[in-house]
Structure formats: structure tokens, C-alpha cells
BAVOVEX-313827 format. One record per residue (C-alpha): y negated, z, x; residue in one letter. Coordinates in steps of 0.25 Angstrom, whole numbers, plus 5000, padded with zeros to 4 digits. Layout:
# BAVOVEX-313827
YZXA
...
***
This chain:
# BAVOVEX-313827
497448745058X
497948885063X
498348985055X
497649115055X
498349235062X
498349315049X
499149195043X
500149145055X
501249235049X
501349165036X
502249035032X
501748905031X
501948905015X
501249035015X
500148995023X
500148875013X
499948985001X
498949065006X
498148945009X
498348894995X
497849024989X
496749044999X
496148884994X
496348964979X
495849084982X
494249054978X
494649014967X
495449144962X
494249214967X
493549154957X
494249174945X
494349314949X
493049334952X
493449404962X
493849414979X
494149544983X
495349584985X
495949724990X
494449744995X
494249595002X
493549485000X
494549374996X
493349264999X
491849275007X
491249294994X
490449414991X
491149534984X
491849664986X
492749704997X
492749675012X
492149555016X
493049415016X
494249385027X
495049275027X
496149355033X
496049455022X
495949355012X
497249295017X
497949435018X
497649455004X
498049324998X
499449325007X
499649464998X
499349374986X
500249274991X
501449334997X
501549434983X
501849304975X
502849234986X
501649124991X
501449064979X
500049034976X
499849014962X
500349144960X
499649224971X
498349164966X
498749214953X
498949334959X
497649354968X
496749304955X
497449404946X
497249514956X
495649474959X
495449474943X
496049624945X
495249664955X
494049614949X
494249694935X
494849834941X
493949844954X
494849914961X
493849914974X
493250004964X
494650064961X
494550114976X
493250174976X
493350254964X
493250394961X
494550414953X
494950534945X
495350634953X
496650644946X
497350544955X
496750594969X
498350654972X
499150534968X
498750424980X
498350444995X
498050335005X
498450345019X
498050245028X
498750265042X
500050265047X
501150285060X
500050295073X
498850315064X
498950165061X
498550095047X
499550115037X
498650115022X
499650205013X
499750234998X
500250364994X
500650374979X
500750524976X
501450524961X
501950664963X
500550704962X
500250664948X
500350784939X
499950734926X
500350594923X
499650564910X
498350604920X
498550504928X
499150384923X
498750404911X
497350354916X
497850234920X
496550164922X
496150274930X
497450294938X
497450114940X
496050124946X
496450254956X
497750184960X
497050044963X
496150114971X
497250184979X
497750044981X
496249984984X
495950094994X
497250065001X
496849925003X
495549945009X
496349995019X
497349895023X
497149805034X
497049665027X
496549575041X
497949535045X
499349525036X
500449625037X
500549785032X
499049805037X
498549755023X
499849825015X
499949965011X
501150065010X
501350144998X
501950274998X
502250334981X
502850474983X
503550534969X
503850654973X
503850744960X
503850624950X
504750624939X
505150474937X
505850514924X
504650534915X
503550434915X
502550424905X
501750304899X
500450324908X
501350324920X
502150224916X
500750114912X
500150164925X
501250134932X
501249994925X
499949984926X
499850014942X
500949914943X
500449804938X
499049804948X
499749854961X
500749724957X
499749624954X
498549664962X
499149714976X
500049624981X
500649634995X
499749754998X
501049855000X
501949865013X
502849955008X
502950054998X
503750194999X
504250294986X
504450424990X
505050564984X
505650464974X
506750544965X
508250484970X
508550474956X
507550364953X
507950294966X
508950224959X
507650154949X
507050104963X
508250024967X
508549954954X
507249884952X
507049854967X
507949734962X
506749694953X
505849674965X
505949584977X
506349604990X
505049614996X
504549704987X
505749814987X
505649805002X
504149885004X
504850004995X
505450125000X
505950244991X
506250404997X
506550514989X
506150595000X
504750575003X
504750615017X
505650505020X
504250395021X
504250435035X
505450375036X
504850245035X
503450255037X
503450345050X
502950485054X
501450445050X
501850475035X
501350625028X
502050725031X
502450735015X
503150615018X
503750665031X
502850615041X
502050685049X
500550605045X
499950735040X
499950755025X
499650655015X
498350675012X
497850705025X
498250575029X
497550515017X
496350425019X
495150495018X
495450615023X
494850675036X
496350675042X
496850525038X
495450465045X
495550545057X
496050475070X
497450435072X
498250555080X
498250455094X
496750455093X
496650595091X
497450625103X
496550535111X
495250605107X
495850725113X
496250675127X
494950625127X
494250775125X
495050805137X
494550855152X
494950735160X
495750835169X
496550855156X
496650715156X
497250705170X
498150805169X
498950745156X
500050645159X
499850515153X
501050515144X
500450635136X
499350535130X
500250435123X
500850465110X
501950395103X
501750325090X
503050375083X
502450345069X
502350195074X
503750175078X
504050205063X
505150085057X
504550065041X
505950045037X
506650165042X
507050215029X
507850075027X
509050125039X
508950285035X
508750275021X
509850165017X
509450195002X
507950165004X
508350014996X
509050074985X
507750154983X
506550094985X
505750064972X
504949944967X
503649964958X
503049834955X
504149784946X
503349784933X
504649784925X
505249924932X
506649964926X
506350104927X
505250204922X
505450264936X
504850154943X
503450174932X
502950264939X
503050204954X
501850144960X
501749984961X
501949914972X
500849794976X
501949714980X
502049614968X
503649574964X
503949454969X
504849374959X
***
């Protein structure tokens, strides 16, 4: 039998996993009660979500998988722990809300990158909270507004094929944030965020990026790097300055982080400048409202317009920034050394023991 397109790239005792879990999988389904996952169908049953794709499915379960090293009993554990969750919270639900308005500056979703192409990115604005007994202090409130963050994101991603299509970046900018004072609602919020992003979204994050981190709690980064595996240190990068991200993600970025994509929040989905068409189509309209003796006149060359956002190597920072190891920072480590550490978002890559 041939292996399917979507598969070919994995090794034979991988294959053999995912086929282990896929002849489980009706069964975790019924003892959740439940087969969406991250807004699909996880079997041809009728619930919510898009409707079932065995190449989704498969995506999905290789997350599942790959978060807990192959083996199946624990990635079953896992998804069924996960689907239970999903069940109880609703965070379909969590996405589709109305939540308080309190937390409208702290998040932003943009969802394209270098060349207009897809690029779903989180953007964790903590310099924006000015009362932090407000907002985590509701932590039910503050859980069910950060789920849905993550929920929309989701729906977004591109979960047809493996690969970063169906992963997300997160950028958490700290700029104005004092690490040296948190309270207890920060600290059990943080915990608390922790927890689900750990349990509940594995292998959903390409790479995750802190930015406007103080250099005096640099130091706090690299000591519990040791604490996590290699794999998982690897998709974190730390810059006190936050206009460094250009650096390693390209031009495309917000001009606050020194690219030249526009201003956050006109890039932010939903917004009349974020759904508008990609600056090469733009141009193209405009030769098109052209005389044709315009046309004629223009040399060919004129219409062709390099792509210098895609050119952009991801790990830049890594050969101009010789201390971007020492920095970068772990945040799923539930037994953090350091208070500082509290208040950083969670990563949804599981550590792997």
C-alpha cells in the first residue's frame, strides 16, 4: 500500500505510531465525548468544527505524537485528556465571545507575512496592562479571552499538509514591564495559562520571540533554558531591543519592531488595512487602469518588483547576535526557578523529558 503524500516524510516507526493511534482514536473519542479538535472534525461524525479530513486528522495526531516522542500510550493519554478539556471549557466558544473590553490592548493577530504570504502571528502586548489586579485578577475571565486568542489563531492556520502552515509564531513584547514585582493574581494566571497552553496545544508554535526584555533578567532566561530540551529552546529568541525582530523575521514585521509592515494594528486582522490586497496586487490593478499607449511606452523591467521580505534568513539573529542563546527564555517549565519567568506567556510546545 502507498503511503499517502501527507505521510511520506515520516519514518517507518513513526508511520507505525500514528497508525497505532489512528486504530485508537474511536475509541478516545468516546470517552471524551468529543471529536473536534482546534475547529476540526477528528472523525466523519456529526459535530462542531469543519467537516472531517483524514489528512487533518493526521496532522493533528502527529502533533499529539511528536509532543510525547512517538509513544502512543502517552499521546492517546494526551489527545483524551485534551478532548475532555475541550468539551468542558468550549473554547470554540472562547473565540466567538464577546470579552470584557479590558483586555482588547493586550493581544493582536496578524496573519500575513514577507510578500503578503500567510504567516498567522500572536502578539502579546504586556506593556499594555495598567492595572494588574484588573486583569488577572479575573482569571476566569482573562483564561477564556487568552484561549480565544489562541482559537482564533487556529482557524487560521493551514492544517491540509504538515510543516509551519499549521504552526504559529508568537511575538510577547515586555516593554515597560517591571519583572521585579509580581503579585499573586499575575503569578496564578500565569500558572494557570501555563498549564492549558502545555497540555492542550502541542506542536502548534514554530518559533517564539521575547522582545524589549530588560538585560538584567537575561541572565534568568539562560539558567532555566537547561531545564528544557533542545528542541524546545531552540524555537525561542530574546532581544532587549525590540526592533531587533526584523532581524530574524524580515522587513514585513511593524514598523514598532522595525520593519516597515505598517503599524501593528493596521496590520491586525479585521482591520480594513490588514484584508486589503497584498502590495503586488495593488500595483497590478494600477497598470491595468492604464491607456494602453501608457502601457507601450513603459519598459518591461518596471513591472517586476523584488520580493526583499522573502529573501529573509529566520535565523539571522543567530550570526549577528552571538548572545541570542544565552538569552533566549523557556516558559513551559512548570517548576520555573525565578519569579521573572511567572509572568511570561506559555509556550504550546510540551517538555519533553
Amino acid at each position: 500500500m502507498s503511503i499517502p503524500a501527507h505521510l511520506q516524510f515520516l519514518q517507518p516507526a513513526e508511520l507505525e505510531a500514528l497508525k497505532k493511534i489512528q486504530t485508537e482514536l474511536p475509541q478516545i473519542i468516546s470517552k471524551a465525548d468529543h471529536s473536534e479538535m482546534y475547529g476540526h472534525q477528528l472523525s466523519d461524525s456529526e459535530g462542531p468544527g469543519k467537516a472531517y479530513s483524514e489528512t487533518t486528522r493526521d496532522i493533528i495526531l502527529l502533533k499529539f505524537l511528536k509532543a510525547r516522542d512517538y509513544d502512543v500510550a502517552q499521546a492517546s493519554e494526551m489527545l483524551l485528556d485534551a478532548l475532555k478539556w475541550r468539551k468542558e471549557f468550549d473554547p470554540l466558544g472562547c473565540a466567538s465571545a464577546e470579552h470584557d473590553s479590558k483586555f482588547d490592548k493586550l493581544g493582536v493577530i496578524t496573519a500575513k507575512g514577507a510578500g503578503g504570504q500567510p504567516q498567522v502571528t500572536n502578539w502579546n502586548l504586556y506593556g499594555a496592562v495598567s492595572n494588574r489586579k484588573e486583569i488577572f485578577g479575573d482569571l476566569k475571565g482573562f483564561l477564556r479571552w487568552r484561549v480565544g486568542i489562541m482559537e482564533r489563531s487556529l482557524a487560521l492556520l493551514d492544517f491540509s499538509k504538515p510543516g509551519a502552515g499549521s504552526m504559529l509564531l508568537q511575538v510577547h513584547d515586555y516593554k515597560n514591564v517591571s519583572f521585579l514585582r509580581l503579585d499573586a493574581e499575575t503569578k496564578a494566571a500565569s500558572k494557570e495559562t501555563i498549564r492549558v497552553f502545555q497540555s492542550y496545544y502541542p506542536e502548534t508554535l514554530e518559533r517564539k520571540f521575547f522582545v524589549n526584555v530588560p538585560t538584567l533578567m537575561q541572565f534568568v532566561f539562560g539558567f532555566v533554558n537547561k531545564f528544557l530540551s533542545r528542541e524546545t529552546v531552540a524555537k525561542f529568541v530574546v532581544y532587549s531591543n525590540g526592533k531587533d525582530l526584523k532581524k530574524s523575521l524580515g522587513d514585513w514585521v511593524p514598523n514598532e519592531y522595525g520593519g516597515k509592515g505598517g503599524s501593528l494594528l493596521d496590520m491586525a486582522v479585521g482591520t480594513d488595512k490588514a484584508e486589503s490586497e497584498p502590495a503586488e496586487k495593488k500595483t497590478e490593478s494600477k497598470d491595468e487602469s492604464k491607456t494602453e499607449a501608457e502601457k507601450k511606452t513603459e519598459p518591461v523591467e518596471s513591472k517586476t518588483e523584488p520580493e526583499v521580505e522573502s529573501k529573509t534568513e529566520p535565523d539571522v539573529e543567530t550570526k549577528t547576535e552571538p548572545e541570542v542563546e544565552t538569552k533566549t527564555a523557556p516558559t513551559t517549565e512548570p517548576t520555573e526557578p525565578a519569579t521573572a519567568t511567572e509572568a511570561t506567556e506559555p509556550s504550546t510546545e510540551p517538555i519533553k523529558a
